[in-house]
TIVOZA-668611 format. One record per residue (C-alpha): residue number from 1; residue in three letters; x, y, z. Coordinates in Angstrom, 1 decimal. Example, Ala and Ser with C-alpha at 12.3 -4.5 7.8 and 13.67 -1.06 7.14 Angstrom:
<r seq="1" type="ALA" u="12.3" v="-4.5" w="7.8"/>
<r seq="2" type="SER" u="13.7" v="-1.1" w="7.1"/>
END
This chain:
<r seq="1" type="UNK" u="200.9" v="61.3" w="208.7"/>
<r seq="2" type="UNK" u="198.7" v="61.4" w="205.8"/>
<r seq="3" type="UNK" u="195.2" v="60.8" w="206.2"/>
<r seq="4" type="UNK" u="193.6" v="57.6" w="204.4"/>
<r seq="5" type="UNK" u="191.5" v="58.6" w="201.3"/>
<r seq="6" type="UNK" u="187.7" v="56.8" w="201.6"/>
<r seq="7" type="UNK" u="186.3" v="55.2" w="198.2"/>
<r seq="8" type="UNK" u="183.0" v="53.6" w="197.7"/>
<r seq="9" type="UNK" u="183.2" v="49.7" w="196.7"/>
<r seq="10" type="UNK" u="181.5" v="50.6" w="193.8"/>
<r seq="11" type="UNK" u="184.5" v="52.6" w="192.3"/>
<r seq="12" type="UNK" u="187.2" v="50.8" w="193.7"/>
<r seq="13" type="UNK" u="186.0" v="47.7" w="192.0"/>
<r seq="14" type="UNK" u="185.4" v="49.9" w="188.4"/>
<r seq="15" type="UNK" u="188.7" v="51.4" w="188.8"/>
<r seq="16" type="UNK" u="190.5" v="48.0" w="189.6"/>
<r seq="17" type="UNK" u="188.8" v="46.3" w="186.6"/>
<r seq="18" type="UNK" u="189.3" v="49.2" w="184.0"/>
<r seq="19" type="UNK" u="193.3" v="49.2" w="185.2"/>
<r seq="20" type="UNK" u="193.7" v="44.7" w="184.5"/>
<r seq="21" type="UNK" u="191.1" v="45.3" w="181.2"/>
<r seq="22" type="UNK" u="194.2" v="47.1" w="179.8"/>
<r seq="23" type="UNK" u="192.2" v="49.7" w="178.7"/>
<r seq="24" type="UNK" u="194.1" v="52.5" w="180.2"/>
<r seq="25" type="UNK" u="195.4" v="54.6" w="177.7"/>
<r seq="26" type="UNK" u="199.2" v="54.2" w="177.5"/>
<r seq="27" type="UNK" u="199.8" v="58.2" w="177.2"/>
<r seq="28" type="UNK" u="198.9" v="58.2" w="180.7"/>
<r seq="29" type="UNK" u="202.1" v="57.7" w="183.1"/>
<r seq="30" type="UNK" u="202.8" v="54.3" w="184.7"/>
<r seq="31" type="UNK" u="204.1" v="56.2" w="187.7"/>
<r seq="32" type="UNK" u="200.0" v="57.5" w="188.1"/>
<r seq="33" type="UNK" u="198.4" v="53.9" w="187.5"/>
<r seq="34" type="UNK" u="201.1" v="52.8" w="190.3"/>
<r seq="35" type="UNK" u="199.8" v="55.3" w="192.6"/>
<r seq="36" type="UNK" u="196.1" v="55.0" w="192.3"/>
<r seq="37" type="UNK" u="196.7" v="51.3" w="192.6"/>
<r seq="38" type="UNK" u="198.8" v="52.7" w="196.2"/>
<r seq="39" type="UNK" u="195.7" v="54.9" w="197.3"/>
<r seq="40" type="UNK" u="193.0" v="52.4" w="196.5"/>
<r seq="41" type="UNK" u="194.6" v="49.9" w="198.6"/>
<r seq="42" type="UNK" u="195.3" v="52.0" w="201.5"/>
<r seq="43" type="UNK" u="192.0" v="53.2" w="200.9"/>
<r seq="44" type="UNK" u="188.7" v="52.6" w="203.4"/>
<r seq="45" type="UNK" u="186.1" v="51.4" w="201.7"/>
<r seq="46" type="UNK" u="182.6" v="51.8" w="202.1"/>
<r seq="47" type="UNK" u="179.5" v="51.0" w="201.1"/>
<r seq="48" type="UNK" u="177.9" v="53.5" w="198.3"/>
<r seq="49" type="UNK" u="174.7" v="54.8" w="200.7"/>
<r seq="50" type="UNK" u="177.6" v="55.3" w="203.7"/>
<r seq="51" type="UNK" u="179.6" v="57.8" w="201.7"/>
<r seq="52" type="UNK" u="179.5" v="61.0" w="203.0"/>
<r seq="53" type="UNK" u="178.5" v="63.7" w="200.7"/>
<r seq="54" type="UNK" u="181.7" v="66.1" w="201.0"/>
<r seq="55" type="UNK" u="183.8" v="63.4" w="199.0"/>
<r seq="56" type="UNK" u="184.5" v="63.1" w="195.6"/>
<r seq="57" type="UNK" u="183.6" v="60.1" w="194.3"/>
<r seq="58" type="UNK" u="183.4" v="59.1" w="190.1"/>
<r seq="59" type="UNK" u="181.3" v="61.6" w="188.0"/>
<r seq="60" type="UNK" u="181.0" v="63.6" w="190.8"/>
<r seq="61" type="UNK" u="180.8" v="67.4" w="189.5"/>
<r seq="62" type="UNK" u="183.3" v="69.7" w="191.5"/>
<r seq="63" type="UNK" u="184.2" v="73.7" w="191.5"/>
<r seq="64" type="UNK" u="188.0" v="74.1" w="191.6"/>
<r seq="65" type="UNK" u="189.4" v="77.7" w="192.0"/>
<r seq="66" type="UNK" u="192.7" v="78.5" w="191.0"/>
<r seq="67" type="UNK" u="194.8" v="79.4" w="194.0"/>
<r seq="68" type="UNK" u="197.1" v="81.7" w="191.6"/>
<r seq="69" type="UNK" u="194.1" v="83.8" w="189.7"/>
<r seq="70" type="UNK" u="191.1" v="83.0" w="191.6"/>
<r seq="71" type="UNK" u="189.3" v="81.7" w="188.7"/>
<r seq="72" type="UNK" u="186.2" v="78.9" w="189.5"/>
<r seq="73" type="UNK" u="185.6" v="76.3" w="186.8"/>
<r seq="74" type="UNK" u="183.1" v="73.3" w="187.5"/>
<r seq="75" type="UNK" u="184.9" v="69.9" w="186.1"/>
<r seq="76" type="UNK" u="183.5" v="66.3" w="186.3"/>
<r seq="77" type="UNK" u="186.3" v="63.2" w="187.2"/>
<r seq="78" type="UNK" u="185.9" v="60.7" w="184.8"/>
<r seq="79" type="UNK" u="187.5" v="57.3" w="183.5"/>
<r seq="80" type="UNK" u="189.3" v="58.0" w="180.4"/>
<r seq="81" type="UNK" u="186.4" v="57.4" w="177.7"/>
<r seq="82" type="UNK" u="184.2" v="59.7" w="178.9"/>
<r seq="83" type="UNK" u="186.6" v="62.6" w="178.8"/>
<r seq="84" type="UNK" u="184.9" v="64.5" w="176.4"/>
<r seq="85" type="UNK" u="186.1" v="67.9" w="177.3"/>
<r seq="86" type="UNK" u="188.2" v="70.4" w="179.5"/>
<r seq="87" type="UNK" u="185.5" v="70.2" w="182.2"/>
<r seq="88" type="UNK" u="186.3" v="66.6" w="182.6"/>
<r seq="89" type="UNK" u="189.2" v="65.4" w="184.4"/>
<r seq="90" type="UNK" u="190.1" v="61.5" w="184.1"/>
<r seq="91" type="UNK" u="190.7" v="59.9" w="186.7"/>
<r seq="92" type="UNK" u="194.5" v="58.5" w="185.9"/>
<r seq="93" type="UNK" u="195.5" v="61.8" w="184.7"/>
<r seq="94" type="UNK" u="197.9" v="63.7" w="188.0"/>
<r seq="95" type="UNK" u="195.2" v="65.4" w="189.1"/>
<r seq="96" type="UNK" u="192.1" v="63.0" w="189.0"/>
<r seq="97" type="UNK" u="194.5" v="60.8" w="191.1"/>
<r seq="98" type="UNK" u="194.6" v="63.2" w="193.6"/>
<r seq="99" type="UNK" u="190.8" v="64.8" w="193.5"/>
<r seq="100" type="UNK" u="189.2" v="61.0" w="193.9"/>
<r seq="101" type="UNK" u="188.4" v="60.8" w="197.6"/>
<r seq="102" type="UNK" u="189.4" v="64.0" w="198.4"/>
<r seq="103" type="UNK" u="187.1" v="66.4" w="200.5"/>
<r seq="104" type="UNK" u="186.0" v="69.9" w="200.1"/>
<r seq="105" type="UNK" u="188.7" v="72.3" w="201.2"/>
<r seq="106" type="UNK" u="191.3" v="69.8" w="199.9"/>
<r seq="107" type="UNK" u="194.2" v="71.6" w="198.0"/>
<r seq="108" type="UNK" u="195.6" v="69.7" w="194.7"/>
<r seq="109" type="UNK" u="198.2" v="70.3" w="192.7"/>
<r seq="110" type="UNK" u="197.9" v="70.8" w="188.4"/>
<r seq="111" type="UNK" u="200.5" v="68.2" w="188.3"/>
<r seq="112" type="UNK" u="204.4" v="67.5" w="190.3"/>
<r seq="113" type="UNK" u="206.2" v="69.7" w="188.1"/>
<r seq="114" type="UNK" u="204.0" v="72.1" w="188.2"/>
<r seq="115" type="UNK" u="203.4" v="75.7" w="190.5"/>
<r seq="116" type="UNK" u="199.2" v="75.6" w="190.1"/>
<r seq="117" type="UNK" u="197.7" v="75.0" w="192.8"/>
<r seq="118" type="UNK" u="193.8" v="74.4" w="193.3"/>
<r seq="119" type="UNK" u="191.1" v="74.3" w="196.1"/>
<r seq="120" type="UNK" u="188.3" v="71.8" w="196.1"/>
<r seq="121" type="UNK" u="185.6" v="74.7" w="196.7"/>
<r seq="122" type="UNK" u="182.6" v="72.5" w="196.6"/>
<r seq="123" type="UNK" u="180.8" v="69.3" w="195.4"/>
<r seq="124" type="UNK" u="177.6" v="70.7" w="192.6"/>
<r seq="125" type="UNK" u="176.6" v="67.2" w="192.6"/>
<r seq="126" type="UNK" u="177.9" v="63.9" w="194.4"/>
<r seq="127" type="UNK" u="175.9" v="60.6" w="192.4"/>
<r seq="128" type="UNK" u="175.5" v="59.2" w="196.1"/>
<r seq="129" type="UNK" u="174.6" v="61.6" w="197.4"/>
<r seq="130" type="UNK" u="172.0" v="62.2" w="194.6"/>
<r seq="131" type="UNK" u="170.7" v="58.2" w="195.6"/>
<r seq="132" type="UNK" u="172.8" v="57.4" w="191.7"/>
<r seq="133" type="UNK" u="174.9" v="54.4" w="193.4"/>
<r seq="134" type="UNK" u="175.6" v="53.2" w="189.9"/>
<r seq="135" type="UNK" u="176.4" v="56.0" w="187.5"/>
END
């Protein structure tokens, strides 16, 4: 049985509103929006100041390692307009989808068809964490 993901309120509501704005950029598979959608509402919420500071929440700043090569990188998950890089991740792509509310140890996957597997090593910086309950 697969353990319920824990979101802030906050995001939840940003994510849900960004999805019926339209704004989603149609490049990104239906299939992910549809699963999000799945996760946030078999999601527990809570309150910014209640999450705990091991989950990812948005613009959270992570270090993934590669599971293959070993190699660390430090990435950001974002919504789609403030992917500005390859060290941000948006969060509709496969693999934002699975790092939001995910914990540190958690093991993700580059994407389905893919053989790259990643660890969550650690959180740099968590904006609730940090006291940001709006960022």
């Amino acid at each position: 049985m697969q353990k319920r993901k824990v979101f802030t309120r906050y995001d939840y509501e940003r994510i849900y509103e960004f999805i019926r704005s339209g704004d989603v950029d149609f490049a990104i598979d239906i299939r992910n929006i549809d699963t999000l959608k799945h996760d946030l509402e078999h999601s527990r919420l809570v309150d910014s100041q209640e999450i705990r500071p091991n989950v990812i929440t948005m613009n959270s700043k992570f270090c993934l390692k590669d599971l293959g090569n070993g190699r660390k990188r430090v990435c950001s998950l974002v919504f789609p307009n403030d992917c500005t890089d390859s060290d941000t991740i948006n969060v509709f792509s496969g693999m934002g989808m699975q790092i939001l509310g995910s914990t540190i140890g958690t093991v993700i996957k580059n994407n389905p068809d893919s053989d790259q597997y990643f660890v969550i090593e650690e959180i740099v910086y968590q904006p609730e964490a940090a006291g940001h309950y709006h960022l």
